[in-house]
Every structure is written in structure tokens, then in C-alpha cells.
C-alpha positions in Angstrom: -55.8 145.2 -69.8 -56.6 147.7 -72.8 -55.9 146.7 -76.2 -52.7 148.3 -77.0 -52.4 151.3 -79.7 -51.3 150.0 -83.1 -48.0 150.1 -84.9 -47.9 153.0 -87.4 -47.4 151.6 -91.1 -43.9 154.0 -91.4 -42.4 151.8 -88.3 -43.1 148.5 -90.1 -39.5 147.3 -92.5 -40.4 144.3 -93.8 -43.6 141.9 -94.1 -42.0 138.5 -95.3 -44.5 135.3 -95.2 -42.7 132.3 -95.0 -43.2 128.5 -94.9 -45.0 127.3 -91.7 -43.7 124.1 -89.7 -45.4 121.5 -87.4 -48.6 119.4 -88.8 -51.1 121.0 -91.2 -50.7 118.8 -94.1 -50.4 119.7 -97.7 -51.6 123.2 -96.7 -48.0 123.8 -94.7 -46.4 122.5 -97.5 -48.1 124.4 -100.2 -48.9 127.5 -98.5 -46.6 130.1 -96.6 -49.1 131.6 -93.8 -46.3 132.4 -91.4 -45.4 136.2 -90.7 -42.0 137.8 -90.0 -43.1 140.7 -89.2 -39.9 143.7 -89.0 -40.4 147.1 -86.9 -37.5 149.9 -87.1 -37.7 150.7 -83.0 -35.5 153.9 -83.6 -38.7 155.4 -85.8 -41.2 154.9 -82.9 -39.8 157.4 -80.6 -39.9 155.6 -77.6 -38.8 157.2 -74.5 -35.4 156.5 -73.1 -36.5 153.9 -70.1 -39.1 152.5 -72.8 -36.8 151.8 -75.0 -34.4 150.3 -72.6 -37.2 148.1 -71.0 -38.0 147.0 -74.9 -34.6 145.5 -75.2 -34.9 143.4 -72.1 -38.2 142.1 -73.0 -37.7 141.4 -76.6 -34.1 139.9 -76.1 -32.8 137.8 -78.9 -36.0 139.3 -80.7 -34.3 142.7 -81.4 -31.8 143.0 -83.5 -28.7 144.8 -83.4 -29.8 147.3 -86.0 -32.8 148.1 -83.9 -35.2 146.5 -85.1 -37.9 144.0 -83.6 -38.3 140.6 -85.3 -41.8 139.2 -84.3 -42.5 135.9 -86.2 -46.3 134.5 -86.2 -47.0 130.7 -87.0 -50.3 130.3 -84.9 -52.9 130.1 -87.3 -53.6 128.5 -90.5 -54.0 132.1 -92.9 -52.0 134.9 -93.5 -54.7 137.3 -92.1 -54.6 135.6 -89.1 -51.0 135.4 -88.5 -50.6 139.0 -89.9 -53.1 140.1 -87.1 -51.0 138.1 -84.1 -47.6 139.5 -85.3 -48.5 142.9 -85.2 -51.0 142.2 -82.0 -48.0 140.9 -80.0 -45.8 143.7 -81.0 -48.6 145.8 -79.6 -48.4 144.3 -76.8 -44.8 144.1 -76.0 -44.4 147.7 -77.0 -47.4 148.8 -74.7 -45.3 146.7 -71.5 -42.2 148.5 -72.5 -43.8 151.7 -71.3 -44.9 150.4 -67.9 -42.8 151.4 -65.3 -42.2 149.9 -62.1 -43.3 151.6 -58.8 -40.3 153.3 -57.3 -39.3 151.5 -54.2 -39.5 153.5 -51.0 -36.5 153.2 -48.6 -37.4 152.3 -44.9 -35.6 152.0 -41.6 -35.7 149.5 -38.9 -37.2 151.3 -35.9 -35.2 151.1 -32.8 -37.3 148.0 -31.6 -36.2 146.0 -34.5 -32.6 147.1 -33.5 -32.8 146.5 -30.2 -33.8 142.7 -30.7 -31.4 142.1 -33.9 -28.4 142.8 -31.4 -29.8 140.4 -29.0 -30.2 138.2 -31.1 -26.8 138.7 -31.9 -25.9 138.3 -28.4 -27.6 135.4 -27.3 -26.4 133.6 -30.6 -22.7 134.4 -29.7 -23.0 133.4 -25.9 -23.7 129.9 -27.9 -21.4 130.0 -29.8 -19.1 131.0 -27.2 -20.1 128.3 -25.2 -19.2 125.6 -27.8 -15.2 126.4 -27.1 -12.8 124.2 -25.9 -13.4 123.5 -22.4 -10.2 124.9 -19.7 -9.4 122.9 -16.3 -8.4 126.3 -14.2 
């Protein structure tokens, strides 16, 4: 897959680094390397069915005011985690525009009808033949 295009500076709100959790040490404690990371999705200009698709794939990521929230805790420095946040809103930015390949509608030929309502047929005649059984 290519690298996907980068987010232009105007689309970026809000760079906050916060406190990082999980093992680390002193360094977690001492040092806030994570990256919340806040894109304004209305100033991109994303196509209708892109910005649809965006919604669905960021889910509880996007916020009601339209704007992405990526948060990066990967990596031990701010550079690095800066880097991931915006790489991954890259990325999920570059999947919104895929589309999916339109579905082509196709018929059963008259074969494939043909043995459906035999099928039909032969499965009834069983079923039929499970009835209650008449002394004439």
C-alpha cells in the first residue's frame, strides 16, 4: 500500500501530550510522551461517501463536532508518538476514500431454476409422505 498523503497543518485543532500509562518507569511518570492528536474533518473537504465511510471507521473516535480524536501511546518520545498519531490518521483518512466495487446483479439461468423447483418438489413429496397414514 502507498504511504498515505499527510494531514495539512490548517486541519490539525489541538496537539495535547499527556501522561502515558502501562510500564516504563520513572519516565511514564515524569514525562508525558503520549499524543492526542485533534483533526477538524469538516476543513479537509472530504467527499460525501468519504466522509460517510470516515465516520464508520473512526466510530467512537469522531466526535460529535466533527472532529477526529487519534491518541498515540506507542513509543517512549513525543516525536515518535507525534509521528504515529498523525501516520494513523493518514491512514484512516486514505481508507475512507476507498470505495467498494459495485456489486453486479445476476440471474439464475433457467437450469438453476429448473432444479430449484425440483428440488422443491421432491422435498415436498417427503414431506407429504410423512402425513398421517388413511385406512380407505
Amino acid at each position: 500500500m502507498a504511504e498515505p498523503p499527510p494531514i495539512p497543518d490548517a486541519a490539525i485543532v489541538e496537539e495535547r501530550f499527556l501522561a502515558a500509562t502501562g510500564p516504563g518507569g520513572q519516565n511514564v511518570n515524569k514525562v508525558a510522551t503520549a499524543v492526542q492528536l485533534r483533526i477538524d474533518v469538516f476543513s479537509l473537504g472530504l467527499a460525501p461517501h468519504a466522509y460517510q465511510r470516515l465516520k464508520e471507521l473512526a466510530g467512537s473516535r469522531m466526535t460529535a463536532a466533527g472532529e477526529l480524536l487519534i491518541t498515540a501511546r506507542r513509543f517512549r518520545t513525543q516525536d515518535a508518538n507525534r509521528a504515529d498519531a498523525r501516520e494513523r490518521a493518514a491512514e484512516l483518512l486514505a481508507k475512507a476514500h476507498e470505495r467498494d466495487a459495485r456489486r453486479i446483479k445476476t440471474k439464475p439461468s433457467r437450469a438453476a431454476k429448473a432444479r430449484r423447483v425440483d428440488e422443491k418438489k421432491g422435498r415436498s413429496a417427503i414431506k407429504a409422505g410423512r402425513g398421517r397414514v388413511r385406512i380407505d
